[in-house]
MIMIBA-633126 format. One record per residue (C-alpha): residue number from 1; x, y, z. Coordinates in Angstrom, 2 decimals, always signed. Layout:
BEGIN
REC  pos     east    north       up
REC  NUM        X        Y        Z
...
! end
This chain:
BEGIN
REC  pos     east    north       up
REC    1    +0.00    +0.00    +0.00
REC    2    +1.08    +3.13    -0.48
REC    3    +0.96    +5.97    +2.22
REC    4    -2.07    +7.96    +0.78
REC    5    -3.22    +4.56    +0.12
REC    6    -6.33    +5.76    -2.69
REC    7    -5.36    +9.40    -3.06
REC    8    -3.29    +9.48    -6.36
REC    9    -2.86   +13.57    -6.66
REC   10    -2.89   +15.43    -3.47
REC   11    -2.92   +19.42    -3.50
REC   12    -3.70   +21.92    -1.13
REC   13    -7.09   +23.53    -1.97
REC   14    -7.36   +27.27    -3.28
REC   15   -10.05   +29.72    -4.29
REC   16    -8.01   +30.70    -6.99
REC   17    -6.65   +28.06    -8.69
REC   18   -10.07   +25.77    -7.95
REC   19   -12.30   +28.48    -8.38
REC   20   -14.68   +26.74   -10.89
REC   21   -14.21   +23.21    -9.90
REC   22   -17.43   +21.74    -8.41
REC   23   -17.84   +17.93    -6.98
REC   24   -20.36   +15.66    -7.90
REC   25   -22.24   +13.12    -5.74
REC   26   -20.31   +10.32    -4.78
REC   27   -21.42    +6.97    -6.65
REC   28   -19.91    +4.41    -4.45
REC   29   -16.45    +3.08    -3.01
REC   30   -15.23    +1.63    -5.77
REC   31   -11.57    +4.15    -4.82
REC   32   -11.01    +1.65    -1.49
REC   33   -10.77    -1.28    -3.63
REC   34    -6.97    -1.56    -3.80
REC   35    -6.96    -1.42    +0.30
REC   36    -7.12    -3.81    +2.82
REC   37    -6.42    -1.57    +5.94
REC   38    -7.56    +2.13    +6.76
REC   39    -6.39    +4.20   +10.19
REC   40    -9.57    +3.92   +12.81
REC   41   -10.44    +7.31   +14.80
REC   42   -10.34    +6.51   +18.72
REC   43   -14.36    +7.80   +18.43
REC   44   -14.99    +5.00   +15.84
REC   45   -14.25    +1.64   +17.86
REC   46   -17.59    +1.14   +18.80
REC   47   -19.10    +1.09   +15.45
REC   48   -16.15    -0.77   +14.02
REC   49   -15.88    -3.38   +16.54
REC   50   -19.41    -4.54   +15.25
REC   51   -17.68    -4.93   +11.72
REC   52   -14.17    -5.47   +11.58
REC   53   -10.78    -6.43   +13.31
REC   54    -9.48    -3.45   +14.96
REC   55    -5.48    -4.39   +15.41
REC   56    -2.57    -1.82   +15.44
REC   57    +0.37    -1.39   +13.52
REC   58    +3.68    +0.56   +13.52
REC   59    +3.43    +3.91   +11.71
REC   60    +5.65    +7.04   +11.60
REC   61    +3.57    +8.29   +14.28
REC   62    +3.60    +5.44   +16.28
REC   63    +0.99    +2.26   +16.74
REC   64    -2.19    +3.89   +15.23
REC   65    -5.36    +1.61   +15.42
REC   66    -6.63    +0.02   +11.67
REC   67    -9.56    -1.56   +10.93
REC   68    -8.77    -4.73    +8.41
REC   69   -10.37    -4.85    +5.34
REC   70    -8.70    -7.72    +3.79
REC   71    -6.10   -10.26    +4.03
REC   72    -4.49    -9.81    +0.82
REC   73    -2.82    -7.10    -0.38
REC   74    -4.37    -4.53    -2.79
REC   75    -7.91    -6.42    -1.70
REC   76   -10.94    -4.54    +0.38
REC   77   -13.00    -7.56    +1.17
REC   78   -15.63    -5.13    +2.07
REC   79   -16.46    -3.35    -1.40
REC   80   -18.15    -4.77    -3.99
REC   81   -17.86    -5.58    -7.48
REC   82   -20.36    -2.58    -8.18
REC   83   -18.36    -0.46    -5.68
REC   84   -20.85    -0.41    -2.66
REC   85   -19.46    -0.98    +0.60
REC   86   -20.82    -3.73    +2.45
REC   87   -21.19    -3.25    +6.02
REC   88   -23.24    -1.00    +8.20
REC   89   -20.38    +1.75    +9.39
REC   90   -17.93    +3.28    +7.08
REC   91   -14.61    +4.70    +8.11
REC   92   -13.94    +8.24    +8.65
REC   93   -10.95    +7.55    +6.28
REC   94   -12.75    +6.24    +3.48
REC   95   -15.94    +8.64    +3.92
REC   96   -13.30   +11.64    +3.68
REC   97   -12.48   +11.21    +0.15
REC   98   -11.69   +13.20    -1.70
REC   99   -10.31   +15.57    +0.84
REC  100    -8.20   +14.94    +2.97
REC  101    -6.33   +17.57    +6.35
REC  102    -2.66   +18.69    +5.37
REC  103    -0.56   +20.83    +7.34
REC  104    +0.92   +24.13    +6.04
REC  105    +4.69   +25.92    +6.23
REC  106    +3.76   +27.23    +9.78
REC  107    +1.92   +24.35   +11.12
REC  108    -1.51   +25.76    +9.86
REC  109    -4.41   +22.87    +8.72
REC  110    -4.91   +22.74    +4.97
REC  111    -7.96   +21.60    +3.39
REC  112    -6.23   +19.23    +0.47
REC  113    -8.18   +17.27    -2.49
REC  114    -7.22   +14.62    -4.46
REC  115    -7.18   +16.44    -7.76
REC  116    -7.11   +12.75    -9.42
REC  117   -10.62   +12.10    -8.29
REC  118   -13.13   +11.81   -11.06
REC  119   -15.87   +13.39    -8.13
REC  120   -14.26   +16.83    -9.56
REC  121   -15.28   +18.66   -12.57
REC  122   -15.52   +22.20   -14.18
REC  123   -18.99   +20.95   -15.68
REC  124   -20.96   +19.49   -13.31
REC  125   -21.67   +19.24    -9.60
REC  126   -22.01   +21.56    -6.85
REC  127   -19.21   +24.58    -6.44
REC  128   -16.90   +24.40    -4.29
REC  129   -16.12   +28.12    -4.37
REC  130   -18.50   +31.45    -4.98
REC  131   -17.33   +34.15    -5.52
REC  132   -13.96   +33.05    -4.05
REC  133   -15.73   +32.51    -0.67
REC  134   -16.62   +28.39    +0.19
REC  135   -20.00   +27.17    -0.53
REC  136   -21.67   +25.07    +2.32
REC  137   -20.63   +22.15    +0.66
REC  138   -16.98   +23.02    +1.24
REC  139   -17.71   +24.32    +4.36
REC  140   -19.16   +20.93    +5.73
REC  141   -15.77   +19.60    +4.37
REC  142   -14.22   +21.79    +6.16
REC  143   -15.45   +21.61    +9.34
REC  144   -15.24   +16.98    +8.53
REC  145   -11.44   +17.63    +7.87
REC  146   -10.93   +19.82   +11.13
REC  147   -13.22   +17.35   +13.49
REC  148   -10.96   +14.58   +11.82
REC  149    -7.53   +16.19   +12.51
REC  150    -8.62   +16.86   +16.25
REC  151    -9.55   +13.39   +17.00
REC  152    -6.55   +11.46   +14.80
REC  153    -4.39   +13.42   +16.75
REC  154    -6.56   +12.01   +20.39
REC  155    -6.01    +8.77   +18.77
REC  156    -2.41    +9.05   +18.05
REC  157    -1.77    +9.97   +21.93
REC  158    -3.59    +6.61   +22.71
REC  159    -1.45    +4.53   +21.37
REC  160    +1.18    +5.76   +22.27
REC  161    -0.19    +5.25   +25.94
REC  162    -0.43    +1.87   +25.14
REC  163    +3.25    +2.08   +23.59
REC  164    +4.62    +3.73   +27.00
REC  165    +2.99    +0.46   +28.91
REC  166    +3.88    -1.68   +27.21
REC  167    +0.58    -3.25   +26.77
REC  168    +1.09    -3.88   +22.52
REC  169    +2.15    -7.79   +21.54
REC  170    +2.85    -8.89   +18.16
REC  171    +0.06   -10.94   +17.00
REC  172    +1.32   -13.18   +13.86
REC  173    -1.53   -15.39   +13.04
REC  174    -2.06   -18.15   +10.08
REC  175    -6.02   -17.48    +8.56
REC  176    -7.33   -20.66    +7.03
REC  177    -9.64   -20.63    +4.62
REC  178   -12.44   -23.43    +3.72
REC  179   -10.46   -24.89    +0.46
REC  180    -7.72   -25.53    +3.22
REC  181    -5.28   -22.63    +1.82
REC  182    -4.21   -20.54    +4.25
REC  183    -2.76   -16.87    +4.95
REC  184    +0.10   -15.46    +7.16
REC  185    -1.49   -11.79    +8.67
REC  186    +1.99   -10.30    +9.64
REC  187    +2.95    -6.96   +11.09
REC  188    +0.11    -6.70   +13.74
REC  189    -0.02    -5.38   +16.82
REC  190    -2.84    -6.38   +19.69
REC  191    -3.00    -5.42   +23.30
REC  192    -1.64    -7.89   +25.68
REC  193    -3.95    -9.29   +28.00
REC  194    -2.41   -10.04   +30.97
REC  195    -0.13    -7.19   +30.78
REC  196    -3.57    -5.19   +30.96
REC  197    -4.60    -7.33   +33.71
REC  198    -1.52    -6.45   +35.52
REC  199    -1.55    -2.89   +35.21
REC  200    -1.84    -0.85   +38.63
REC  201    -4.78    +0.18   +40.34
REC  202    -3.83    +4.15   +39.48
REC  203    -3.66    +3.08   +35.84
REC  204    -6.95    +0.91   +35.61
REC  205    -8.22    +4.37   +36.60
REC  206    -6.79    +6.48   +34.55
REC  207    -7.97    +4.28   +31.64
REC  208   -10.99    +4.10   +33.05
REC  209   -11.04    +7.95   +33.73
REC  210   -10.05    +9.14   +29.97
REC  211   -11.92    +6.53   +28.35
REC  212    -9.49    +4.39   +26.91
REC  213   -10.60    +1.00   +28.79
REC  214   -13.52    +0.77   +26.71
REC  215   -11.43    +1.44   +23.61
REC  216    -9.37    -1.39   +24.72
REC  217   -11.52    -3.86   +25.24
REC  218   -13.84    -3.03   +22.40
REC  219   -10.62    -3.47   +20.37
REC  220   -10.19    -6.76   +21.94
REC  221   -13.82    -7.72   +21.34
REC  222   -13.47    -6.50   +17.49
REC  223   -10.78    -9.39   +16.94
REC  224   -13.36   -11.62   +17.16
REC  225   -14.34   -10.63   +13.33
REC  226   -11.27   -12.06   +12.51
REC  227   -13.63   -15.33   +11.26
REC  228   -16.15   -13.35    +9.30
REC  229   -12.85   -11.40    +7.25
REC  230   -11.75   -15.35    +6.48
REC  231   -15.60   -16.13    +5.13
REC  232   -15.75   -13.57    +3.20
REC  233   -12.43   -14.23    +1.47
REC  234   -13.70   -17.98    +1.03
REC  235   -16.85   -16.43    -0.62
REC  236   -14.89   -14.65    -3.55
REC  237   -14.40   -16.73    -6.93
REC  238   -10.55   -17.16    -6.67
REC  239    -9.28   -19.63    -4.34
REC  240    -5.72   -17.88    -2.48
REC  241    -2.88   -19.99    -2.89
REC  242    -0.36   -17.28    -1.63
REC  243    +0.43   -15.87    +1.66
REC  244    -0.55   -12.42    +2.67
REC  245    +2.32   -10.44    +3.09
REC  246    +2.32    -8.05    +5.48
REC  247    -1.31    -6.73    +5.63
REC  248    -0.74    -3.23    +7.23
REC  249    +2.76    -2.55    +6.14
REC  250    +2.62    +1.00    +4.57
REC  251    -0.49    +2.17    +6.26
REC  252    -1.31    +5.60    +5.85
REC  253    -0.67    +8.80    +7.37
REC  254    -3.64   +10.47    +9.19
! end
């Protein structure tokens, strides 16, 4: 995967130099294809844990929580043929598209598109920009982007909590599907169980204080969907023969 994972042309937004481009109604999902793992916000786990394995992995920000989409690479076991997602919650991630936070020389947040994205046109769709001021369309992007930054960077903090604890345990596992082939899920990262048992009465608290104990164990809970990830694979036309290689190596930036 590559870092941007399905953005292919990133550029900061601008009232000048996007002036007439307008974005049409999104059609479906059929950009998350090619991915098998997006970054989870910490206000997400909930939702996700009723849909997908929620495991971390190393990033350059540290262990940031993914939900797993697929066991292959370049495969989203969760998008159809006709590009419709199926499951009940989407990712912030993949609901983002096509814009996506960037930061500026001086730290600033940028609103950024993915110029690439055939949801932009000069013809048709809704403006992005009148009269060089944002339309309400932009603006709800806007305000999406900033809510997203906020909580990625909550998120980020979290595991590095966990990092600090030592509470994260490589979690190597062999997936067997029903034609008896099977699938090597490397590079993931789960919390440790009875290292969270262990943990001190002052830190039970403080997890239970902030919140993070329920992200924990709904995180623990969500592994659980490991199974249903392994039936759907079974369900798709082409038996695997090959082992996955390294399912979230090269996930994303927030």
């Amino acid at each position: 995967m590559s870092e941007m994972i399905f953005y292919e042309r990133v550029v900061a937004l601008n009232d000048k130099t996007h002036a007439k481009l307008k974005i049409r109604p999104a059609t479906g999902y059929a950009y998350a294809t090619g991915t098998n793992a997006v970054p989870l916000l910490a206000n997400e786990f909930y939702e996700s844990a009723r849909e997908y394995p929620i495991v971390f992995v190393r990033a350059n920000s540290g262990a940031i929580p993914v939900a797993l989409l697929g066991l292959r690479e370049k495969e989203n076991l969760y998008v159809s043929a006709t590009g419709k997602w199926d499951a009940r919650y989407v990712p912030a991630f993949v609901r983002r598209y096509p814009f996506v936070p960037g930061t500026g020389a001086q730290g600033e947040l940028l609103v950024c598109i993915d110029e690439a994205s055939p949801a932009f046109s000069q013809k048709e769709g809704e403006a992005l920009f009148v009269d060089g001021q944002p339309t309400p369309q932009l603006e709800h992007a806007m305000k999406f982007l900033a809510e997203y930054h906020q909580l990625a960077q909550l998120t980020e903090a979290f595991g590095r909590r966990l990092d600090e604890l030592g509470l994260l345990k490589q979690a190597d596992s062999v997936a067997q599907l029903n034609d008896g082939s099977q699938f090597r899920l490397n590079g993931l990262l789960v919390v440790d169980e009875p290292k969270l048992r262990a943990l001190s009465p002052e830190l039970v608290q403080e997890f239970f204080a902030n919140g993070n104990l329920g992200l924990v164990y709904a995180h623990l809970m969500s592994v659980g969907n490991l199974g249903g990830l392994v039936d759907r694979l079974s369900r798709r036309t082409a038996p695997a023969t090959e082992s996955a290689k390294g399912v979230a190596a090269g996930v994303p930036r927030h």
